[in-house]
N, C-alpha and C positions, 0 to 999 in steps of 0.2 A: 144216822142213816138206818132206814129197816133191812135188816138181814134177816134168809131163810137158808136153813142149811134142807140137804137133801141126802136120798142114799148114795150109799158108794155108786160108781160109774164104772161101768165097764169103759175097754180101751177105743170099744167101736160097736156100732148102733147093732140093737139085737137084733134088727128089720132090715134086710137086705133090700137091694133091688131088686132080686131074683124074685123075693117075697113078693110085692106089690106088684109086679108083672103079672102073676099066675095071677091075681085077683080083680085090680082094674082094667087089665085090659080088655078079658072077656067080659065084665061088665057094665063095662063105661065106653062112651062115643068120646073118641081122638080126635083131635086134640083140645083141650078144655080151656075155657078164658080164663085167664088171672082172676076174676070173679068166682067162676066155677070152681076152681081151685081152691081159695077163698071157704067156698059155705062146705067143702070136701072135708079141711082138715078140721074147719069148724065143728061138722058135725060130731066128727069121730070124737072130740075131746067132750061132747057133749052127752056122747053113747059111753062114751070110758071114766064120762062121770068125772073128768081130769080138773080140777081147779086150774084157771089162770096164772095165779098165783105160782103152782108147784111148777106149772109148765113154763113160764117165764123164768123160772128161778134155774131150771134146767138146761134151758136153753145159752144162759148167762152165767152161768156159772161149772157147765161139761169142759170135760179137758179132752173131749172126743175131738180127731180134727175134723172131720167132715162138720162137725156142728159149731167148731173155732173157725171156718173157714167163713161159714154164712153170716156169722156174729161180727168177725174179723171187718167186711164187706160193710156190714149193718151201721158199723162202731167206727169204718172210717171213711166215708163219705164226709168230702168239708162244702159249706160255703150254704145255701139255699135246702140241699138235698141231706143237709145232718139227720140221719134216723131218729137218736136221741130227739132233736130238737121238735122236729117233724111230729112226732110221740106226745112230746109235754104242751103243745100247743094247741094239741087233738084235747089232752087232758085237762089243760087251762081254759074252753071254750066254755061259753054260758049252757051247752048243755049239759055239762059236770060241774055248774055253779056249786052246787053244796060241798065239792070236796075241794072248792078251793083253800079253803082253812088251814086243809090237809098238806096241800101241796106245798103253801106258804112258810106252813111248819116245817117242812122237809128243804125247803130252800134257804130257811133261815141256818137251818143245821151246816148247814155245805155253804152258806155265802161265811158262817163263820171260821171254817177253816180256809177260806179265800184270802179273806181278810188279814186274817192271822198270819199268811207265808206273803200276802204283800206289804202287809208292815213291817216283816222281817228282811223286807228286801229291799227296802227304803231303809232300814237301822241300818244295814250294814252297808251303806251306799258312805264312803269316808269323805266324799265330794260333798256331803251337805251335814258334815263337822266342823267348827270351829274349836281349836283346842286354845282355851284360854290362853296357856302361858305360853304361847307362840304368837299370839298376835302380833302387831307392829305396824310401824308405819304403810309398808306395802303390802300389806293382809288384804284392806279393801280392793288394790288395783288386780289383784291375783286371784282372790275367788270366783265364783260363778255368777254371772249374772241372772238377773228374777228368770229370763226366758229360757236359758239350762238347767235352774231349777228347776222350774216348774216343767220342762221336758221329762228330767229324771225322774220325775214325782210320776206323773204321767205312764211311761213306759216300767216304770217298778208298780202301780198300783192302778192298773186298768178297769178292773173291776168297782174299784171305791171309785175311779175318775167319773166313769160311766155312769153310777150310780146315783153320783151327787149332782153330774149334769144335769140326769132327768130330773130330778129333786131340784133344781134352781132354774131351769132354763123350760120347763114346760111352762106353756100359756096357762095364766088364771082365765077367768069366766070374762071379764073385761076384755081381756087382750084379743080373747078367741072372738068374741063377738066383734071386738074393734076390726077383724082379720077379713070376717063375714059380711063387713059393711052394715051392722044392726046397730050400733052404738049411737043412740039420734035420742029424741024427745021420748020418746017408750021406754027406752031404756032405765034398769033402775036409779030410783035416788043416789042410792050409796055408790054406787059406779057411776053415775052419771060426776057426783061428787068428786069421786076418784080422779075423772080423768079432765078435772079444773084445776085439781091440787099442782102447785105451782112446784110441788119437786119432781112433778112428771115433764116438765118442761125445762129444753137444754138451757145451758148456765149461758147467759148473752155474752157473757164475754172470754167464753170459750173458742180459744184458739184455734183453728181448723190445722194446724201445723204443728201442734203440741201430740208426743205418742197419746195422750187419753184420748184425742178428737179421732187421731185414724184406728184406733183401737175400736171408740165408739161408730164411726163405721162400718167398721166391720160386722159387729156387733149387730146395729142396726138393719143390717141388710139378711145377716142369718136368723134374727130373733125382732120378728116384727113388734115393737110399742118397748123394746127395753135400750135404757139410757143408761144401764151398769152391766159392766161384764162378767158374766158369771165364772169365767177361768178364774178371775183373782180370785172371787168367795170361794171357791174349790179348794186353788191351791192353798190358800189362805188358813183353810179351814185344816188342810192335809198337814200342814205344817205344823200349826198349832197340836195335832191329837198326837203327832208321832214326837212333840216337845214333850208332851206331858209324861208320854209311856218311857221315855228314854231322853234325858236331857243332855245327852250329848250330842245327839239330832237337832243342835241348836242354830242352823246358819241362819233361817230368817228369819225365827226370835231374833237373834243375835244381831242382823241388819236393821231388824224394826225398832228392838230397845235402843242402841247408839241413836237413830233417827228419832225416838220421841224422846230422848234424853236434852238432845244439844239441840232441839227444835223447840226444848221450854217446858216439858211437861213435868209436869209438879211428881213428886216422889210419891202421895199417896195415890196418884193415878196409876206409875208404873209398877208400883206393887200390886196392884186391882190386873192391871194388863199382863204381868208377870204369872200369877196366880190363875190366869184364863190361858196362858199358855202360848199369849201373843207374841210374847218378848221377855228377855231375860232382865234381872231383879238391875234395881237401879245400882247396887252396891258393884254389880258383874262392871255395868256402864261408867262408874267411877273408876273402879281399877282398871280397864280398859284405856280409858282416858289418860293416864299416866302412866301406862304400857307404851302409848302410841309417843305421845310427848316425849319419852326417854328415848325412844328409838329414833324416832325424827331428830333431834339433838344431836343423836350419837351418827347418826347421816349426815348431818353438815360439817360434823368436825371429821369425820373422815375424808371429805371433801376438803377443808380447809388445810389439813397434814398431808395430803396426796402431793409431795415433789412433781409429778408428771402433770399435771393438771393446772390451769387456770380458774379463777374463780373471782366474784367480788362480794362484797360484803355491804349491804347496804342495810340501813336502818333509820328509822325517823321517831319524833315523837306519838307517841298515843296516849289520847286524855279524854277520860272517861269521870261525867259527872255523876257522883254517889245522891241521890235525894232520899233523906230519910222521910219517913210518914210523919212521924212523933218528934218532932226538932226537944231539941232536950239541950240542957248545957254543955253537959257529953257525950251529944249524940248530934252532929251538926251536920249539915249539908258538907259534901267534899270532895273533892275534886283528886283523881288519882294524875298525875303525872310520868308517863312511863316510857319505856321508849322500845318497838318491836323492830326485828331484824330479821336479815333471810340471808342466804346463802346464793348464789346464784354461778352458775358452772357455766363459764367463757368457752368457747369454742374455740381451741388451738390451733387447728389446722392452720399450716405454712408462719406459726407465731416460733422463733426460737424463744422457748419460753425462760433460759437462765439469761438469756440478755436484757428481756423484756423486764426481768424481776432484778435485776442487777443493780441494786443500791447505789454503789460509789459512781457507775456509767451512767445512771439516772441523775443524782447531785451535780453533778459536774456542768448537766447544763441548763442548773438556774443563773439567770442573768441576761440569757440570752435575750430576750425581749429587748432590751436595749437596742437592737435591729432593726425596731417595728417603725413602719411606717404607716401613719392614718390613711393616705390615698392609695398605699399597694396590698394593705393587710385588713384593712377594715373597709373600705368603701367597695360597694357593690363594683364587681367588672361589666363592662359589657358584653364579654359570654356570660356573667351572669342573669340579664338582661334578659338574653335573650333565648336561654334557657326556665327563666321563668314565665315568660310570653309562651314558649310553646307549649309547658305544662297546663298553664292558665286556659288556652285554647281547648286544651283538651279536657280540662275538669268543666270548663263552661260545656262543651258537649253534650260530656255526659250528663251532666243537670236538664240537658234537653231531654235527651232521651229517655231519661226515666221518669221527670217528672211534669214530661208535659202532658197538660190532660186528656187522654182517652189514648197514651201512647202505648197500652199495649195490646191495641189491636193495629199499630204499626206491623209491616212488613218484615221482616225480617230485623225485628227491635234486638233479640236475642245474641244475635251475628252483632249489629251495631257495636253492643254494651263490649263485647269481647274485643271487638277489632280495637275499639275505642283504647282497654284495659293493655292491650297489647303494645300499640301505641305510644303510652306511658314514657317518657325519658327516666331513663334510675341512671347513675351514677354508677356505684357501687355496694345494691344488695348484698343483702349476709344471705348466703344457700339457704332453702327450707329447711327445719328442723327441730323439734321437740327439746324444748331449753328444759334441763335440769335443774327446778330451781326447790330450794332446802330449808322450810323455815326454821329458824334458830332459837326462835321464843322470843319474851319478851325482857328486859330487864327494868330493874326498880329504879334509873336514875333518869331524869331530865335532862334530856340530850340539847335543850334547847339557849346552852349559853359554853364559855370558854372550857369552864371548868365540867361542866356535865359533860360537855365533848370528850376530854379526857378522862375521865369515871369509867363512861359505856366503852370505849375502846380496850379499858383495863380489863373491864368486867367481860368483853367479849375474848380478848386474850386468853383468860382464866378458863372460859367455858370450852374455848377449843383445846384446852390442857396444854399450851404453850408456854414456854419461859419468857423470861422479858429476853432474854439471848436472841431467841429463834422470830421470837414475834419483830423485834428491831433488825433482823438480818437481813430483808429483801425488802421491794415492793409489793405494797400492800393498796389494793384497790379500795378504793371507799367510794361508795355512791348515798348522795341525800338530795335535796333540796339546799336552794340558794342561802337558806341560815347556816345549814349541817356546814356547808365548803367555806363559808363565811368565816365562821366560829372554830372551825378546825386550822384556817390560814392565823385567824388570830393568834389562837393560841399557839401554834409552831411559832408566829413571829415573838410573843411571849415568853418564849421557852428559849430559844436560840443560845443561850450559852448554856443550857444543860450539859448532865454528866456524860450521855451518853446517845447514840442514834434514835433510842425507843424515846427518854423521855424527851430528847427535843423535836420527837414527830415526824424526822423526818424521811421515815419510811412511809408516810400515807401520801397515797399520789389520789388525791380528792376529784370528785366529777360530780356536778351537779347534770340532774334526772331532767328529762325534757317532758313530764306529765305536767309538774310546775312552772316549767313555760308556757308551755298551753295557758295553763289559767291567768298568768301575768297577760298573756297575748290576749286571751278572752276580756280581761279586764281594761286593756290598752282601748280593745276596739271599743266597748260601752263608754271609755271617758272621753275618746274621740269623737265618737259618731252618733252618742243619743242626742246629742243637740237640743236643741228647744222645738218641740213640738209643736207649739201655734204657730209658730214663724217659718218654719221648716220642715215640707213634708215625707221630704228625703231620709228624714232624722229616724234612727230608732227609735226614739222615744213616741213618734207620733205613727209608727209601726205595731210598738208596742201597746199602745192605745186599743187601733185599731183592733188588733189581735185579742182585747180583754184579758194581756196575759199580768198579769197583779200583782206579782213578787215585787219586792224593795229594789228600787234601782241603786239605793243608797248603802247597800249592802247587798249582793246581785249573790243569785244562786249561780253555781259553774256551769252546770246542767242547762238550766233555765236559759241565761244570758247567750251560749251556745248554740241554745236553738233560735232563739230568736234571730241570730246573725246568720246561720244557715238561712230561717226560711223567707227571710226577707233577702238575702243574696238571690234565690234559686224564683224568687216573684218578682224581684228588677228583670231579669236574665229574660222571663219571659213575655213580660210586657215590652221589653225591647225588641224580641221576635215582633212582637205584634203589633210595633211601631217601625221595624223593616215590612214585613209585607204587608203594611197598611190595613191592620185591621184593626175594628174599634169594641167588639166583644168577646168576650169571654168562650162564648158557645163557637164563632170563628176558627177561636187557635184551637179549641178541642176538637173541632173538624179537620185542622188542617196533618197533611202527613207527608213528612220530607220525600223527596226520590229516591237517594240515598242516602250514606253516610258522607258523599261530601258536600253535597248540600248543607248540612249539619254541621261541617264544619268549616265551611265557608261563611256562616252565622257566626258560629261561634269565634271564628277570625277577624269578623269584624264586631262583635259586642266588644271584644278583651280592646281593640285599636282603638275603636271608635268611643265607646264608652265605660272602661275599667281597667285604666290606663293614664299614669303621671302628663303624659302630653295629651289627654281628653281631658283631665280636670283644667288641667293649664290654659287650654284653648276657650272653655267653659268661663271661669276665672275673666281672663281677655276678653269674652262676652260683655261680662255683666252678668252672669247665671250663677248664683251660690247654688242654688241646689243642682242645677246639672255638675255642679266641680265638686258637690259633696257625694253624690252618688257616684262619681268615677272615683273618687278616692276610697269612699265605701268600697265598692267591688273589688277594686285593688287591694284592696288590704285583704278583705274576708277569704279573697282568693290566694293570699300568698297564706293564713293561717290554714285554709284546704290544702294547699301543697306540704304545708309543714306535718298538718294530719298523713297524708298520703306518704310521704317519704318516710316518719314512723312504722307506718304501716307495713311498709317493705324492708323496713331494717337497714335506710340506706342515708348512712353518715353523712356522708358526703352534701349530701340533698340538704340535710338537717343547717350544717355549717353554712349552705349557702342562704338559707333563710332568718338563721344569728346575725349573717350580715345585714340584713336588715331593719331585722328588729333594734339590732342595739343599735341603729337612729331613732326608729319609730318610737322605742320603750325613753329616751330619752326624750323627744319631743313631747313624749306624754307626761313626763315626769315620774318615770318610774325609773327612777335612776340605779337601784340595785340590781336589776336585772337588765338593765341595758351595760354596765361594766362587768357584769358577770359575762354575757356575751364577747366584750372582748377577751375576759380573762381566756375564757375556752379558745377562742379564735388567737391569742398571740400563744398559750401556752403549745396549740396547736401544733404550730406551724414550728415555733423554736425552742421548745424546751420537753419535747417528749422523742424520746427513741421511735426508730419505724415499728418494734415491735410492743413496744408501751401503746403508741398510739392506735396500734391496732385492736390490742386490748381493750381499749376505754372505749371505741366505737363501737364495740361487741358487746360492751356490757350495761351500754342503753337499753337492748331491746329484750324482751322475752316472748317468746313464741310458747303458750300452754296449749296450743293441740298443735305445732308440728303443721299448719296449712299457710299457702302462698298468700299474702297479705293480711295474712291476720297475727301480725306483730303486735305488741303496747309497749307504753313506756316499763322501764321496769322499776320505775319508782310506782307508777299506776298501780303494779302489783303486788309492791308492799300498800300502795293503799286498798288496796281488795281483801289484802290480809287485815287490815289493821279494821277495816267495815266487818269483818266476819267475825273479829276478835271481841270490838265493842257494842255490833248490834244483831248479830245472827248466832253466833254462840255463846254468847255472854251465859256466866251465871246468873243463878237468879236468888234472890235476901242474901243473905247474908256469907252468899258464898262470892259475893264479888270483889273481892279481893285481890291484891297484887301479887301475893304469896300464892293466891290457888290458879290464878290466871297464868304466874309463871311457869305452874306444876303442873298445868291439866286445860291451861284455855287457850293457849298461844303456838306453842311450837305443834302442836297437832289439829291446826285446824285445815291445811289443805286436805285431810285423810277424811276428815269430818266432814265436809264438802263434795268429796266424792261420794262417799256414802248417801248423805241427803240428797244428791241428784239423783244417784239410783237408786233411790226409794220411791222418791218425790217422781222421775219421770214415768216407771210402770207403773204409779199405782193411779195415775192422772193427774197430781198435781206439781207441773213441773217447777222448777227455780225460774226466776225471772221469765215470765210468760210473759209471752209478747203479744199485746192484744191490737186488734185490726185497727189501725188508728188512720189507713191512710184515705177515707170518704173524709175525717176532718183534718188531715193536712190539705185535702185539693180545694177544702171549702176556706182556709185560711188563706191558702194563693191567694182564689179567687178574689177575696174581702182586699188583699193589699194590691190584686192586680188593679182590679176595677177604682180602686181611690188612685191610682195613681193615673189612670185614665181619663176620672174627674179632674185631675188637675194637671190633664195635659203635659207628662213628665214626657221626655224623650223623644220629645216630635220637635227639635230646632232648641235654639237658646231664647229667652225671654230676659227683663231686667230685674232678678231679686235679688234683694240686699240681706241676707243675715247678718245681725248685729252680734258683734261676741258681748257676752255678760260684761258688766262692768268688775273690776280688781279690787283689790283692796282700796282704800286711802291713801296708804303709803304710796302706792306703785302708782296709783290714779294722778295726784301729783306731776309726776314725770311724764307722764304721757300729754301727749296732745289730745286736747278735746274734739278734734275729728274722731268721728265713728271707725271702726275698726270690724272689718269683718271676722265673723267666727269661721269662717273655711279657709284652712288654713292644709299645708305638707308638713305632718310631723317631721315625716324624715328629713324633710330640709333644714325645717328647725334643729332635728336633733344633730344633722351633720356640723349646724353651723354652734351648736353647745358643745359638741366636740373638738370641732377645731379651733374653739376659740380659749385654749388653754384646759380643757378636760383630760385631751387626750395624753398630752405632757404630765399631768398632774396624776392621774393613773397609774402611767409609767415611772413617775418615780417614786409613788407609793406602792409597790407591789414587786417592785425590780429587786432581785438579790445580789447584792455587794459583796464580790468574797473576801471583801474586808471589813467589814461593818457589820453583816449581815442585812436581815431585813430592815427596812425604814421603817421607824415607832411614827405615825401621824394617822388623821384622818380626816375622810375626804371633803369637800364642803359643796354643797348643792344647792345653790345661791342662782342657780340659770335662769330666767323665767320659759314659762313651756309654751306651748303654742295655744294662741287665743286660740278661745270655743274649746277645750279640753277642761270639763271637769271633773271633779275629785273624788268621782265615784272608788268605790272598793269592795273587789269581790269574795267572796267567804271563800277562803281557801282551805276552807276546815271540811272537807269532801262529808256532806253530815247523810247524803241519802243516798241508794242502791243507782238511781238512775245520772248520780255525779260520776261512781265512777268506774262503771258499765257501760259498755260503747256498743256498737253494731255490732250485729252477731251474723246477719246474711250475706253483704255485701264487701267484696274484696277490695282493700285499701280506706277503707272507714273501720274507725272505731277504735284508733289505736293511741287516742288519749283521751278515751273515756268518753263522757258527757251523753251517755245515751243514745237511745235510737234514732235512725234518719227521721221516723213521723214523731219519736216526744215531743212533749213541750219543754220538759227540764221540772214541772210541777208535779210528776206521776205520784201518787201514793204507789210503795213495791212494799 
């Protein structure tokens, strides 16, 4: 800054008032304008020969008060009327152009001591530290999110905000002309150029629901012609220069390197981006990784040693294929076999939890099964009946309401959807609430036979630092899939005269996961209901046609298969509207708009009676109409796998069991006979061989709630498979760090941390996790394609006489039969009731019944039944291989709680 020093000062002005009375007033006319006054004192300083300069410096620097008074006044006017500012804007004008230089020089001096105390006040800001050796698992859920960051940044460093806004957010020559309306044929080449360039135009399949699109709004409306936000390049920028000066100023290096680290970026990029100040050194993000991983570990086992607490423990396999580039003798293609686990924290309220876990009160009542009756224990009741007619009614509803076309300029659609949701029959919901769930890691054994069974149990003992004492003393929850409960009943019945309670097993009270039913159910429906296409136009398979959707039917995606029974359920539903009120177009029902909601459901009361309903196929059947009796048994079924969605969804057991009773006819008509005896196992162990507060447990440890809101439950086997997706396709390492050793150390028990992180990276900076892009102008054009064929063929207006033929059998069994034709429409469940009661369900029972004198029965079972014509042998990959398998709705309440993707996928997405 220029300094002038001057002479000493007296304590008060040499020049009285008295002085300038005796002078101007005799020879000056009173009173004189601000002007006049003006060119008065002007003069004088120009008769006294006084520099600016000295007199300025006088003025600003006297310790006289009468002259600290006027200064005081000068120096503290805010807002518009700043003196100072008023001054330097006189002096920045074009007609002191030449001394801008001067000025700029003198602002660079003083923006750098600006500079310098707002950097130092971002350094000492401890909110935007990360101290390494304190990380852990709940580091990411605890620190500041990017918009308090970037607040703090903000309010510590106003000057540099200001500075760099004008510097990123001022119009170029394009923009400003674009603003002017010039930017036509005149315009220049190179901007005219510019604004053809296709990264000036938004991304098409940019989500208007994602933070970047409302961000990019915003944006758009304060900064005409920009599609990137200049906040982030600011803060961005801010972050980075105050990493480089002080690296312990590291939070959002720190958030960005973990994000480019576990999102794939190669080591010589993150040292390039470390070295710019972006993010911290890859070596920081490996230690980190196994910071996070020990902590998380040491989280579950706290959870699992906690006396007061409930919990279970589930775990499945995970198998990841190694391909090498260079196939070599010892260097070969391979396949890791692994098996990942989680921890997951049961909700105890009103459970006495030492009864529930009570070993010898638990033992005591196997056998009981022996009680069961096929007609009291397994066949559907008629309150069950007619508990699921009412639900049915109510999911066909809501399929009107939301997805008939042009329904949302309906009246009062909003009220509908709710009253509808309200509506709902539940049983017995689990209360809303944020489930604690704890990944465990992975471990190196193949959990997928007798003996792997008991490995990973050992090995999980070990990890939670238990003895075999403590580990065999109580009940102990286990949650898998139908192999896991399989292969663990085996080996218990294997073991049975062991030494001791641990090694003969019989502390694990085993629950197969209802995400695997889903897909057994998904699979049920495609072996049932694709039918033959030429013959059958009711059939999915001539659905599927239609629809161009091209996956193997012969091996069906989860995803895929899913949607396709959705959206051909929700395209019968509405051609049936439209074959009640008599209309023959498309443009019709998109015209048409209920009165109310009971109109609505007086539709939907009579589609479920009339046509998706065991007495509508039947009646159909007595026709002469296969395909009107396949399309009712279609709807019925797809409808009972909605309900089964729906009661996941809400965490309510009850709901669930009543749908087991079903299936395990259905899964048996289909010949999926492992899952339909699984079903009873659940259903008689149910009812007689589990304490009230055992039982309560195991219903609670179905579902997981990961945000804590009212229908958005999943299975919680689903969410070992979201772990186990993150493990081997979104966090995986990459050459040669994919390994079982480093996955155990650094890839597995810390990837829900890692997950949080990439969402909040990934959602401020616009590119979020699973974007969900506007797909639903080609869901209504897919209706449309299967409404209108089904118009062309006159589906739903009366019975007509078609014959579908079921495929011909083998030889052997062709043989036996009668060469009269046989139709392919057929009642699984009738079928499977009558495989059940003709000697199945005895034969179950006394393979699986505990003898307290024999123990369990060594045999096995034999599946000799034949299934119901027109059911083929389809099989669905239940290897969950893509994001959209096993990710479910994320908008709407009571969907999405076993997976399969969104209401509009097709089950095909590339994610």
């Amino acid at each position: 800054m220029y300094k002038h020093t001057i002479m000493q000062q007296e304590e008060k002005l040499q020049f009285s008032d008295q002085f300038w009375n005796g002078r101007l007033k005799e020879s000056l006319e009173w009173p004189l304008s601000e002007e006049a006054k003006c060119h008065l004192v002007f003069s004088l300083l120009a008769y006294l020969k006084l520099p600016l300069l000295n007199h300025l410096s006088f003025i600003f620097q006297s310790n006289i008060h009468a002259v600290k008074q006027k200064v005081g006044i000068f120096m503290g006017t805010k807002g518009k009327h700043f003196g100072p500012a008023v001054i330097f804007e006189m002096w920045h004008a074009e007609r002191y152009s030449k001394a801008r230089a001067h000025l700029h020089k003198m602002i660079h001096e003083c923006g750098q001591h600006i500079v310098l105390e707002e950097s130092n006040n971002i350094l000492e800001d401890k909110e935007l530290q990360v101290k390494m050796s304190e990380v852990n698992d709940s580091t990411f859920s605890n620190m500041l999110g990017f918009d308090k960051q970037e607040e703090r940044i903000r309010s510590h460093a106003p000057f540099l905000w200001s500075a760099l806004t004008t510097f990123s957010s001022s119009p170029n020559r394009y923009r400003r002309r674009m603003g002017l309306g010039e930017v036509g044929p005149g315009a220049d080449g190179d901007e005219q150029q510019l604004s053809q360039d296709p990264e000036f135009d938004d991304d098409p399949n940019f989500d208007e629901r994602d933070p970047a699109a409302e961000r990019s709004r915003d944006v758009a409306q304060r900064l005409q012609g920009f599609t990137r936000d200049p906040r982030m390049a600011i803060f961005t920028a801010l972050a980075m220069l105050v990493f480089v000066r002080n690296r312990a100023t590291n939070l959002l290096p720190f958030m960005n390197g973990m994000f480019f680290k576990i999102e794939g970026t190669s080591s010589r990029v993150m040292s390039m981006l470390s070295n710019v100040g972006l993010s911290v050194s890859s070596r920081t993000v490996e230690r980190t990784k196994e910071q996070i991983s020990e902590d998380a570990i040491r989280r579950a086992r706290e959870l699992m040693n906690d006396e007061n607490s409930l919990h279970t423990t589930i775990f499945d396999n995970i198998n990841l294929y190694l391909r090498k580039h260079q196939q070599r003798v010892t260097n070969r293609n391979t396949m890791i076999h692994a098996t990942n686990s989680a921890i997951i924290k049961i909700n105890a309220e009103g459970i006495d939890i030492p009864a529930a876990t009570n070993l010898p009160q638990h033992l005591a009542l196997r056998g009981e099964r022996k009680k069961a009756n096929f007609g009291a224990d397994i066949l559907p009741s008629e309150q069950d009946h007619t508990r699921i007619r009412s639900s049915s009614i109510l999911l066909v509803a809501e399929m009107l309401v939301r997805y008939t076309p042009e329904s949302k300029r309906w009246k009062g659609r909003g009220k509908m959807l709710k009253a509808i949701t309200e509506k709902m029959p539940h049983d017995d919901p689990l209360p809303v609430e944020k489930t604690d769930t704890r990944p465990f890691g992975v471990f190196d054994v193949n959990e997928g036979s007798k003996k792997g069974i008991v490995e990973v149990l050992d090995q999980i003992r070990e990890r939670a630092g238990m003895s075999d004492k403590e580990w065999g003393s109580k009940v102990r929850f286990l949650s898998g899939d139908w192999l896991t409960s399989s292969n663990f009943r085996a080996a218990r019945r294997d073991r049975r005269d062991d030494v001791n309670a641990k090694e003969r097993l019989e502390y694990g009270q085993e629950i197969s996961q209802l995400f695997h039913f889903a897909l057994q159910a998904t699979q049920k429906l495609i072996r049932t209901h694709y039918g033959d296409k030429f013959q059958d136009p009711t059939s999915l398979g001539a659905h599927k046609g239609l629809l161009g959707r091209v996956w193997d039917v012969n091996k069906a995606n989860y995803a895929a298969a899913k949607s396709l029974v959705r959206h051909s359920t929700i395209a019968r539903i509405l051609h049936i509207v439209m074959s009640i009120k008599g209309f023959r177009f498309w443009s019709e029902l998109s015209s048409w708009e209920p009165k109310d909601l009971d109109e609505v459901l007086k539709l939907a009361e009579k589609i479920v009676d009339d046509y998706g309903s065991t007495a509508a196929a039947e009646k159909a059947k007595g026709a002469g109409d296969d395909w009107a009796a396949h399309d009712a048994y279609f709807i019925r079924d797809a409808l009972l796998f909605c309900e089964f969605e729906f009661a996941v969804s809400y965490a309510d057991a009850p709901a669930v069991l009543r749908v087991l009773r079903y299936w395990c006819l259905a899964f048996r008509g289909a010949g999926q006979h492992n899952y339909a005896r699984e079903c009873v196992e659940i259903l008689l162990k149910w009812k007689y061989e589990l304490s009230p507060g055992t039982r309560t447990a195991l219903a609670r440890s179905w579902f997981v709630n990961r945000w804590g809101l009212p229908g958005r439950w999943i299975a919680a086997d689903l969410y070992l498979e979201q772990l186990n997706f993150l493990v081997k396709r979104v966090f995986i390492a990459r050459g040669n760090g994919v390994t079982v050793a480093y996955i155990m150390k650094k890839g597995s028990a810390c990837v829900e941390a890692f997950r949080s992180i990439s969402t909040k990276v990934a959602n401020f900076f616009g590119s979020p996790e699973n974007r969900r892009r506007s797909k639903e102008i080609s869901f209504q054009e897919d209706l449309r394609v299967l409404v209108e064929e089904m118009e062309r063929q006159n589906l739903h207006r009366g019975y007509q006489q078609h014959f579908v033929p079921a495929p011909s059998r083998s030889k052997a069994t062709s043989k036996k039969t009668s060469k009269s034709p046989v139709s392919a429409i057929s009642d699984i469940q009738v079928r499977g009731a009558e495989i059940w009661q003709d000697g199945k369900f005895s034969e179950f029972k006394q393979l699986t019944m505990y003898d307290p004198a024999l123990g369990y029965v060594i045999g096995t079972f034999s599946d000799d039944a034949e299934v119901a014509p027109g059911v083929k042998a389809f099989t669905l990959d239940t290897e969950a291989g893509s994001e959209v398998d096993i990710f479910g709705e994320i908008g709407n309440e009571g969907m999405g709680g076993i997976g399969g993707g969104e209401e509009f996928d097709t089950g095909e997405e590339e994610c």
